[in-house]
Backbone atoms as SQL, in Angstrom:
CREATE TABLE atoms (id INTEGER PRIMARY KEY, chain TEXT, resi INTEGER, resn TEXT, atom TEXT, x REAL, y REAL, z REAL);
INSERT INTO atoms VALUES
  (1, 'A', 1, 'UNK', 'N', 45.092, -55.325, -18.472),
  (2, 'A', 1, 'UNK', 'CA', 45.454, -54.907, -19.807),
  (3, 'A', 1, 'UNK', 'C', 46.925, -54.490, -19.822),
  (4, 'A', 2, 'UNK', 'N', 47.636, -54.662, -20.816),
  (5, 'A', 2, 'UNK', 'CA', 49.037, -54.678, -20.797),
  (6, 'A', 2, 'UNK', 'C', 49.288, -53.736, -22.378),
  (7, 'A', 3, 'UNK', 'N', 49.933, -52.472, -21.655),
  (8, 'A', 3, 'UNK', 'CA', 50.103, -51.772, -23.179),
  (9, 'A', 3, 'UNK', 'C', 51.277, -51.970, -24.109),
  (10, 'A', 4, 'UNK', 'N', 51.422, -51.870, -25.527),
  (11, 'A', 4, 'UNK', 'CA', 52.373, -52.751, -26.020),
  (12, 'A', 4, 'UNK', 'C', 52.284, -51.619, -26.942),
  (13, 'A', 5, 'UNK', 'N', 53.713, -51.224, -27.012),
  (14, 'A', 5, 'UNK', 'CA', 54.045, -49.960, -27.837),
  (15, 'A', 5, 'UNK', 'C', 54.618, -50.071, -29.350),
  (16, 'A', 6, 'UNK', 'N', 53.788, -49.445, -30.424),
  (17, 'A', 6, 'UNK', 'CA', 54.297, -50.123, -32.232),
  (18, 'A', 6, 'UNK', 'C', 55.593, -49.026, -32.215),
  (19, 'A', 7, 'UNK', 'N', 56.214, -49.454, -33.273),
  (20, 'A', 7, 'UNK', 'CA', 56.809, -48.378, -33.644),
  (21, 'A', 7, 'UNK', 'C', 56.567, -46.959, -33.955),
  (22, 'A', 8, 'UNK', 'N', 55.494, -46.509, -34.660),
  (23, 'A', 8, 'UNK', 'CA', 54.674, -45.287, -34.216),
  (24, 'A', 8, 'UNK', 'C', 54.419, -44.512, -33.031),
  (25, 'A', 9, 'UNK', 'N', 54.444, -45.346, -32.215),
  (26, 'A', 9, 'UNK', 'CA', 54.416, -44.995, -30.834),
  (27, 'A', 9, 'UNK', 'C', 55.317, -44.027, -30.229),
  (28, 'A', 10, 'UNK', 'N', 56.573, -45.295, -30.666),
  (29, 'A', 10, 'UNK', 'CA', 57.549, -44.687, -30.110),
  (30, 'A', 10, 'UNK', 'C', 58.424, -43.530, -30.813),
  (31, 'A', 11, 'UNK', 'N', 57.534, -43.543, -31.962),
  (32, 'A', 11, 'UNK', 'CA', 57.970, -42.119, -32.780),
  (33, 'A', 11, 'UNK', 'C', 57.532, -41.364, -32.503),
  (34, 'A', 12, 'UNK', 'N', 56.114, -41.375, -31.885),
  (35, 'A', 12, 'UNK', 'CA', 54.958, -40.127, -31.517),
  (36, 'A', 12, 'UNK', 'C', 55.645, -39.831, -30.183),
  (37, 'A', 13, 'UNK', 'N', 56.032, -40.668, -29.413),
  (38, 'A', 13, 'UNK', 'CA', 56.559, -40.427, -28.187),
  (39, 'A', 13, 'UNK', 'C', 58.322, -39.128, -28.162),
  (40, 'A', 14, 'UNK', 'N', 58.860, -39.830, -28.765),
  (41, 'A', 14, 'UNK', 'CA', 59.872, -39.088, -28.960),
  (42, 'A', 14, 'UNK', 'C', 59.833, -37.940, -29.527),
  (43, 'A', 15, 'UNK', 'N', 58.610, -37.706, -30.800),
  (44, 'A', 15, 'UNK', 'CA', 58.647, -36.412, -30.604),
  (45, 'A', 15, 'UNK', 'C', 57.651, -35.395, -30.331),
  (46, 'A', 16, 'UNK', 'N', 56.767, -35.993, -29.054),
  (47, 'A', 16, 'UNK', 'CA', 56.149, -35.093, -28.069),
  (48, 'A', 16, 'UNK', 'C', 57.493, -34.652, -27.205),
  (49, 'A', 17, 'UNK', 'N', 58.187, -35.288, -26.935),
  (50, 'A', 17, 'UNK', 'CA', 59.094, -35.383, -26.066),
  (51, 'A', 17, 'UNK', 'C', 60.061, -33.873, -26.284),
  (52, 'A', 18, 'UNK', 'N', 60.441, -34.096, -28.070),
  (53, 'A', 18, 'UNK', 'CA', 61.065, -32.801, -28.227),
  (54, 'A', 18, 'UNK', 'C', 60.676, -31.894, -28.839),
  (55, 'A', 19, 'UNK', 'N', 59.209, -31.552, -28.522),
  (56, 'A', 19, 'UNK', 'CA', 58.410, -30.432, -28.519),
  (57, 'A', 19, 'UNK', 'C', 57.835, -30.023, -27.802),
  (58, 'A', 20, 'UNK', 'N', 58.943, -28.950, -27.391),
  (59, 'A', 20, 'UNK', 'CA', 58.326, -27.751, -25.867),
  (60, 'A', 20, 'UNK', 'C', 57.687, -26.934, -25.825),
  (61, 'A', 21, 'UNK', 'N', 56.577, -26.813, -27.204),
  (62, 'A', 21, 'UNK', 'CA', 55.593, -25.422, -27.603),
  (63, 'A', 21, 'UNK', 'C', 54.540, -26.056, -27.668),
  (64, 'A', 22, 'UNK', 'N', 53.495, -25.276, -27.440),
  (65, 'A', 22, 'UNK', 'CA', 51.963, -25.869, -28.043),
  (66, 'A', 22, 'UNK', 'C', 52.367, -25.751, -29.947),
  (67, 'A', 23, 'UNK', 'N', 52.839, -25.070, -30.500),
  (68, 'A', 23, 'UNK', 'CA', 52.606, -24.928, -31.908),
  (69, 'A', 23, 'UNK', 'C', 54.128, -26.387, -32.396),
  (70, 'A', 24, 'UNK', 'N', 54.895, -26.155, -31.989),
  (71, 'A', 24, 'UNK', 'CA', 55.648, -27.447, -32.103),
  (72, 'A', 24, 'UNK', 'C', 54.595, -29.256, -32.012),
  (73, 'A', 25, 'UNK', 'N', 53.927, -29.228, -30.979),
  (74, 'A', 25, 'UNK', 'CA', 53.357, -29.899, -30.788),
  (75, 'A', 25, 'UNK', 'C', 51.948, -30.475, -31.997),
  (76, 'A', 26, 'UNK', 'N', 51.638, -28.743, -32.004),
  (77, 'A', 26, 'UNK', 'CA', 51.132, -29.357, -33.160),
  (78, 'A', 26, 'UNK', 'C', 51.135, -29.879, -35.108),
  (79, 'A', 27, 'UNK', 'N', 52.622, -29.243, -34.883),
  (80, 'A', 27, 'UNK', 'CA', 53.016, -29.186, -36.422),
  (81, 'A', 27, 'UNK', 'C', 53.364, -30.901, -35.716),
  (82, 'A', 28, 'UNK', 'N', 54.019, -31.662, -34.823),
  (83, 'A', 28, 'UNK', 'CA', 54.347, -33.220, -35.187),
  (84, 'A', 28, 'UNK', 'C', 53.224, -33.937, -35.466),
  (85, 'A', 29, 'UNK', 'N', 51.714, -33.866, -35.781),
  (86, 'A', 29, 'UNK', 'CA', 50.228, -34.038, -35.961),
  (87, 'A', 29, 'UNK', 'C', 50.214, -33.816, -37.511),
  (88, 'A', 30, 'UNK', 'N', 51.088, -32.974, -37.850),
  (89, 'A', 30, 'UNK', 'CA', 50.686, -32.712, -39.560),
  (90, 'A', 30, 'UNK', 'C', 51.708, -33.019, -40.201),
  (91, 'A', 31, 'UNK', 'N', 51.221, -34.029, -41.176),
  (92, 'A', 31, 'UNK', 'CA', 51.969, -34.609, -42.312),
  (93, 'A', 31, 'UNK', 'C', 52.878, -33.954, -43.438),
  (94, 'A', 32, 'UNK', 'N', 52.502, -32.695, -43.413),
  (95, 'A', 32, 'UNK', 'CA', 53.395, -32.270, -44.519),
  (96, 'A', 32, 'UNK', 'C', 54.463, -30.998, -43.654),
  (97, 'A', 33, 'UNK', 'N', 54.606, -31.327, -42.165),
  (98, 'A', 33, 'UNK', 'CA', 55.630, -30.693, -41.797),
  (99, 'A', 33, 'UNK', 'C', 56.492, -31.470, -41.603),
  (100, 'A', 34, 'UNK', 'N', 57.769, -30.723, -41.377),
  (101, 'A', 34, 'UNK', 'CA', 59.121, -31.149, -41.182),
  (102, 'A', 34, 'UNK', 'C', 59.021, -31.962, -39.540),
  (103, 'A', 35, 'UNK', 'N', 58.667, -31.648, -39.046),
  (104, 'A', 35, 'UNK', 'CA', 58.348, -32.324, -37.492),
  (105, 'A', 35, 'UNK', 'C', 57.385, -33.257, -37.352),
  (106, 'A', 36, 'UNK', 'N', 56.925, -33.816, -38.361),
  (107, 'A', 36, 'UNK', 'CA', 56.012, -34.810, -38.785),
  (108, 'A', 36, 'UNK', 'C', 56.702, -36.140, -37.280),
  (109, 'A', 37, 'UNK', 'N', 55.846, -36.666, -36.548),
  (110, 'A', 37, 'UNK', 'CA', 56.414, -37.704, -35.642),
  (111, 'A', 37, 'UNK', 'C', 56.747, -38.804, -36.556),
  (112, 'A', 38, 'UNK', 'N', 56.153, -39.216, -37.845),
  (113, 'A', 38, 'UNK', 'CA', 56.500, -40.525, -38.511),
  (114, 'A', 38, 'UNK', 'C', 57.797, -40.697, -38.819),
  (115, 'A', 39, 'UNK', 'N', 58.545, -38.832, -39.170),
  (116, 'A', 39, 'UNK', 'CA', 59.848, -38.901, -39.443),
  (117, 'A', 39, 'UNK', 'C', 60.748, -39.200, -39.042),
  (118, 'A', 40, 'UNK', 'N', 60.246, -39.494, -37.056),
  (119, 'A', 40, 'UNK', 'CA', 61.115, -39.866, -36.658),
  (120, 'A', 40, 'UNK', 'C', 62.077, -41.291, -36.832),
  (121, 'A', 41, 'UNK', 'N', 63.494, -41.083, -36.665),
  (122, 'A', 41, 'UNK', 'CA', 63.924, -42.257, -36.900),
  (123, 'A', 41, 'UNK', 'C', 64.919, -42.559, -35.576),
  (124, 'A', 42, 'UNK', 'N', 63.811, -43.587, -34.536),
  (125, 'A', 42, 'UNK', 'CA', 63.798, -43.896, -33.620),
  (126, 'A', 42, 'UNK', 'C', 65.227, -44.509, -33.118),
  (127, 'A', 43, 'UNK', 'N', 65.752, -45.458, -34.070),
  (128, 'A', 43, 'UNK', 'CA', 66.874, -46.102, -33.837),
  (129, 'A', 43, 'UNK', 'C', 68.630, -45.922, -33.872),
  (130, 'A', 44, 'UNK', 'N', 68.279, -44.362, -34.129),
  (131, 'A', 44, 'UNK', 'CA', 69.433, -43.269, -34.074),
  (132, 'A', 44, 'UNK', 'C', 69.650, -42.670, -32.984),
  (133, 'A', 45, 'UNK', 'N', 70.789, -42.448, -32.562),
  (134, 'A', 45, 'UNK', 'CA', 71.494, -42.018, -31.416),
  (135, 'A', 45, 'UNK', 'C', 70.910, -40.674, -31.735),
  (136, 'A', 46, 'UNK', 'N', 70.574, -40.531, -30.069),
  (137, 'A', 46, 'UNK', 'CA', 70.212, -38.686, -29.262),
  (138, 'A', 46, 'UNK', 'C', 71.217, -38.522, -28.301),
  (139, 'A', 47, 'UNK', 'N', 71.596, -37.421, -28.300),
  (140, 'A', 47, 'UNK', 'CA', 72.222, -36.910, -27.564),
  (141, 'A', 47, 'UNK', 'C', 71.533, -35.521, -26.658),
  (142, 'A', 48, 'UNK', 'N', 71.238, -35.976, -25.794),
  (143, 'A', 48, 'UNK', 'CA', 70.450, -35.452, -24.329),
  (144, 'A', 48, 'UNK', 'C', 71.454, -34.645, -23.700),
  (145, 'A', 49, 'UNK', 'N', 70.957, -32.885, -23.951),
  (146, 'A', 49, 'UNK', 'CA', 71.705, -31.803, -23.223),
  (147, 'A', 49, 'UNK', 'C', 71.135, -31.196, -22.393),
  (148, 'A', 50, 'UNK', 'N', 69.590, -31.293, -22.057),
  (149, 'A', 50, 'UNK', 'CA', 69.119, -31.061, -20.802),
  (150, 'A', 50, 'UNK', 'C', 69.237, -31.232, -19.486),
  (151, 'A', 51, 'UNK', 'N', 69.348, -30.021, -19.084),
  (152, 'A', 51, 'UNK', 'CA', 69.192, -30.634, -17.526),
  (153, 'A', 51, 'UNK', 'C', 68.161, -31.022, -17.039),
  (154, 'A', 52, 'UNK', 'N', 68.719, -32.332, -15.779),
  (155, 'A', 52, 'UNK', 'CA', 67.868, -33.457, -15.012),
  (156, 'A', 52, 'UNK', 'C', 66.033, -32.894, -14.830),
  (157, 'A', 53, 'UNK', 'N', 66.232, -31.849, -14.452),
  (158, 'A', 53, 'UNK', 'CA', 64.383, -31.363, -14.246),
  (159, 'A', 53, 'UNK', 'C', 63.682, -31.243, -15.503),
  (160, 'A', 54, 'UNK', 'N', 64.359, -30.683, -16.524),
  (161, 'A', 54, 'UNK', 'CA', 64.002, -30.129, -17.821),
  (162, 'A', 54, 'UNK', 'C', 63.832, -31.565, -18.362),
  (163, 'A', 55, 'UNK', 'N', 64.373, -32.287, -18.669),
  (164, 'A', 55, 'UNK', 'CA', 63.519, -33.870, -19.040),
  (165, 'A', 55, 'UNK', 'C', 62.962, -34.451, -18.223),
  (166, 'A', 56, 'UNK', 'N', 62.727, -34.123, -17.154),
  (167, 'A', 56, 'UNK', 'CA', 62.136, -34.658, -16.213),
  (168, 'A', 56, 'UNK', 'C', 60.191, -34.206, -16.671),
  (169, 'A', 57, 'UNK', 'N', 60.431, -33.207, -16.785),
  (170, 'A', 57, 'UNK', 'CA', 59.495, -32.128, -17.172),
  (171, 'A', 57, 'UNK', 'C', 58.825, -32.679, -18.375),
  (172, 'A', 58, 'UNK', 'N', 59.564, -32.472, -19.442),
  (173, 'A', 58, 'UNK', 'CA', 59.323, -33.205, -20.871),
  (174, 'A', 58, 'UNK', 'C', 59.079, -34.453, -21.060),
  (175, 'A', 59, 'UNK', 'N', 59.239, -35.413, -20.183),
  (176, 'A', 59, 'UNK', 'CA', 58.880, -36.666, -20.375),
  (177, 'A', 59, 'UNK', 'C', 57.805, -36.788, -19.717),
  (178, 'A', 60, 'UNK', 'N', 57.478, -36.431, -18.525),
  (179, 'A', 60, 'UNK', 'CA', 56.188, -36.334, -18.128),
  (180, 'A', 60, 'UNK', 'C', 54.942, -35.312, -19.073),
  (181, 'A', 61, 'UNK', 'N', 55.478, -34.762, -19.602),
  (182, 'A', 61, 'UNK', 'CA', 54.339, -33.616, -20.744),
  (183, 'A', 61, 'UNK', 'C', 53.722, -34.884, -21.568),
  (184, 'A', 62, 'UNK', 'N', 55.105, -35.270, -22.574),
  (185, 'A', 62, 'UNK', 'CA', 55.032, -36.219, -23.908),
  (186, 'A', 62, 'UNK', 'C', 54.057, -37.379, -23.090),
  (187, 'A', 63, 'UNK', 'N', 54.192, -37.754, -21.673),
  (188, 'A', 63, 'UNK', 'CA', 53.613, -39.297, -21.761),
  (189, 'A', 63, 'UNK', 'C', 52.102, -38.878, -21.490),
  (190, 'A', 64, 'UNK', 'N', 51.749, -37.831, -20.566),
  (191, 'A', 64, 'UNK', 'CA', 50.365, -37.429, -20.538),
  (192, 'A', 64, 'UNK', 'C', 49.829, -37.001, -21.673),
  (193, 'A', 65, 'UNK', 'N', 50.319, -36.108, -22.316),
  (194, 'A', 65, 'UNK', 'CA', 49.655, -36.096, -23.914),
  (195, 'A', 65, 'UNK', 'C', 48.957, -37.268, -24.361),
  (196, 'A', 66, 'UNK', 'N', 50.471, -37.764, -24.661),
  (197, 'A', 66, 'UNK', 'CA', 50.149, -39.421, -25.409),
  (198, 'A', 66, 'UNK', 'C', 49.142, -40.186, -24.927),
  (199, 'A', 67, 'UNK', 'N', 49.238, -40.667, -23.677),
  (200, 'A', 67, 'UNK', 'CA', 48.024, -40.749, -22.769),
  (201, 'A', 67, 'UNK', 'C', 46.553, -40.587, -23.519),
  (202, 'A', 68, 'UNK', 'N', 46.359, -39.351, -23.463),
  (203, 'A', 68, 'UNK', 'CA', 45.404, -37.925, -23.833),
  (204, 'A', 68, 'UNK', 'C', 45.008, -38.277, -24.833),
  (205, 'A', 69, 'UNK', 'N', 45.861, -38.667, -26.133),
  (206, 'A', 69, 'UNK', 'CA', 45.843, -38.607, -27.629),
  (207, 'A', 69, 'UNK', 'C', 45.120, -39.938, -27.653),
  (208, 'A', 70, 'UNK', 'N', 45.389, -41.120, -26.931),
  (209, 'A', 70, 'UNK', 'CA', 45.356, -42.381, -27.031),
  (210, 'A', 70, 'UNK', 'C', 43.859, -42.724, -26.621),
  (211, 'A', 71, 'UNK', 'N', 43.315, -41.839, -26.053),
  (212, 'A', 71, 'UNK', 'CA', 42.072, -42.367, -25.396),
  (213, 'A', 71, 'UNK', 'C', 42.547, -43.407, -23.807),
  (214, 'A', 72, 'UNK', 'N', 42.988, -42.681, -23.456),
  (215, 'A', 72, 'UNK', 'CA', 43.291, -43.605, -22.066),
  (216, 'A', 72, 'UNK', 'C', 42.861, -42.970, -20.546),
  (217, 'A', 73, 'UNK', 'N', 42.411, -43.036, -19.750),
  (218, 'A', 73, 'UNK', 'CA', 41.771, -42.560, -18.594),
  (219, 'A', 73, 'UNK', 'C', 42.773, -43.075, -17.476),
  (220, 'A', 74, 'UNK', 'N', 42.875, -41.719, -16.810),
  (221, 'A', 74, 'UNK', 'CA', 43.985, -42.070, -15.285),
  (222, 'A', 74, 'UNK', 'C', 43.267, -41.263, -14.514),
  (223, 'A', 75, 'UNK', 'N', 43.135, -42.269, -13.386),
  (224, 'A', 75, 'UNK', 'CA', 42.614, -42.359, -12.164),
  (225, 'A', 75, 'UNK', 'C', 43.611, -42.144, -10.677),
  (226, 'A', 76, 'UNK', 'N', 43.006, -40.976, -9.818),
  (227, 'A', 76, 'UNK', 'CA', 44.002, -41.265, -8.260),
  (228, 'A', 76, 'UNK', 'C', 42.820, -40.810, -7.644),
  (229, 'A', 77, 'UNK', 'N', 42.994, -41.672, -6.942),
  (230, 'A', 77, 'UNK', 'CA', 42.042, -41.892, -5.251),
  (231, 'A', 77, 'UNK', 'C', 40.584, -41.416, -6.091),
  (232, 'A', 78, 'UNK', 'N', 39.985, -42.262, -6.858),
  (233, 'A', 78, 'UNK', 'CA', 38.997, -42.323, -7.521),
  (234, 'A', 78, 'UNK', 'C', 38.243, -41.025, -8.353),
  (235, 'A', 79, 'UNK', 'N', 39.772, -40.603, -8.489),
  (236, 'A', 79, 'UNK', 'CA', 38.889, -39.081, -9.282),
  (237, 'A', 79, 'UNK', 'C', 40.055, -39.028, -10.731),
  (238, 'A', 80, 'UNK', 'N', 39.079, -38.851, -11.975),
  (239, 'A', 80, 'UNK', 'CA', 39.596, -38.931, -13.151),
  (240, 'A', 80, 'UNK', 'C', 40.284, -37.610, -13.057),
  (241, 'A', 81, 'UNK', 'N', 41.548, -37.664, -14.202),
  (242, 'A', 81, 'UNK', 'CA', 42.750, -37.105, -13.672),
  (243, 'A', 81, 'UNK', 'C', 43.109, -35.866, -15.556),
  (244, 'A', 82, 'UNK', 'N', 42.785, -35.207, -15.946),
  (245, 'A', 82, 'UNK', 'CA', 42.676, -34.376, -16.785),
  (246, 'A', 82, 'UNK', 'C', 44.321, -34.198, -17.815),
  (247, 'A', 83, 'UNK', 'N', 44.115, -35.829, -18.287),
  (248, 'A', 83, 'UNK', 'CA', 45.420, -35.813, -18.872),
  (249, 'A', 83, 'UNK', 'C', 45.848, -34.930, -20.191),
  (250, 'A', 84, 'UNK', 'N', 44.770, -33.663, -20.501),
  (251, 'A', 84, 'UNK', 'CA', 45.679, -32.871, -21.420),
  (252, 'A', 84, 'UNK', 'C', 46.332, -31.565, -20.594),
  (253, 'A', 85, 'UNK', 'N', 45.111, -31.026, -20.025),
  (254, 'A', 85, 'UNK', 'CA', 46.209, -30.552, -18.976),
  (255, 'A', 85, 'UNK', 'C', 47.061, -30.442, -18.284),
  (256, 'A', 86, 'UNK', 'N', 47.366, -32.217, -18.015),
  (257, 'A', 86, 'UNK', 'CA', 48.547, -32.571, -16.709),
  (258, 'A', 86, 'UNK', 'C', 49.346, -32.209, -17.818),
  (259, 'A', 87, 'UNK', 'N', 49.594, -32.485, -19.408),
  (260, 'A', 87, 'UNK', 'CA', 50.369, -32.064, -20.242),
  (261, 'A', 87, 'UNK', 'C', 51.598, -30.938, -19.590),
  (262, 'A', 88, 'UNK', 'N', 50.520, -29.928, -19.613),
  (263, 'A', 88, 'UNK', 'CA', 51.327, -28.444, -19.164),
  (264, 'A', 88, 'UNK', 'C', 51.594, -27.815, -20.633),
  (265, 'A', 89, 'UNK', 'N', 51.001, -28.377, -21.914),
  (266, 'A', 89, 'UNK', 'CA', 51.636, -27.890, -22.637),
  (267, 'A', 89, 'UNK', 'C', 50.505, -26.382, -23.080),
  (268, 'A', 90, 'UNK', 'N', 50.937, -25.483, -23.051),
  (269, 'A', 90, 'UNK', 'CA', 50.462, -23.982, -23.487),
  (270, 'A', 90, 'UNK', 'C', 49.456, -24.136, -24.378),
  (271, 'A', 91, 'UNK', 'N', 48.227, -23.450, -24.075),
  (272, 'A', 91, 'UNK', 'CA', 47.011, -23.213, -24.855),
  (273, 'A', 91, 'UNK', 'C', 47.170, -22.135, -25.611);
């Protein structure tokens, strides 16, 4: 299976990405906030002021979420792998 990312995607992606709160996280889920992920407009220049660990960090959160959100199952050395938690993002 080969995953193939819509544009939505990559809006939902980007802004798991720049939401470092559980409550950030969940206002990009609701439509009538300002952090709405649809708003994103993907094809506009970011300018990335984090340091190397700190996106390192955040990109691994956003893709396990997404993961999570997507209905997708990850597997190591045959044991299912608890992709909202690997999140890290705050309960």
């Amino acid at each position: 299976m080969i995953v193939q990312l819509s544009n939505d995607d990559y809006q939902e992606l980007f802004a798991l990405f720049t939401s470092t709160t559980r409550e950030e996280l969940e206002q990009i889920y609701m439509a009538n906030s300002q952090d709405y992920f649809r708003n994103e407009k993907v094809l506009e220049e970011y300018e990335l002021t984090q340091e190397k660990g700190e996106f390192a960090l955040d990109a691994w959160r956003a893709v396990m979420y997404f993961l999570h959100r997507h209905g997708f199952v990850l597997s190591k050395d045959g044991q299912v792998v608890d992709l909202e938690q690997s999140s890290g993002y705050d309960r």
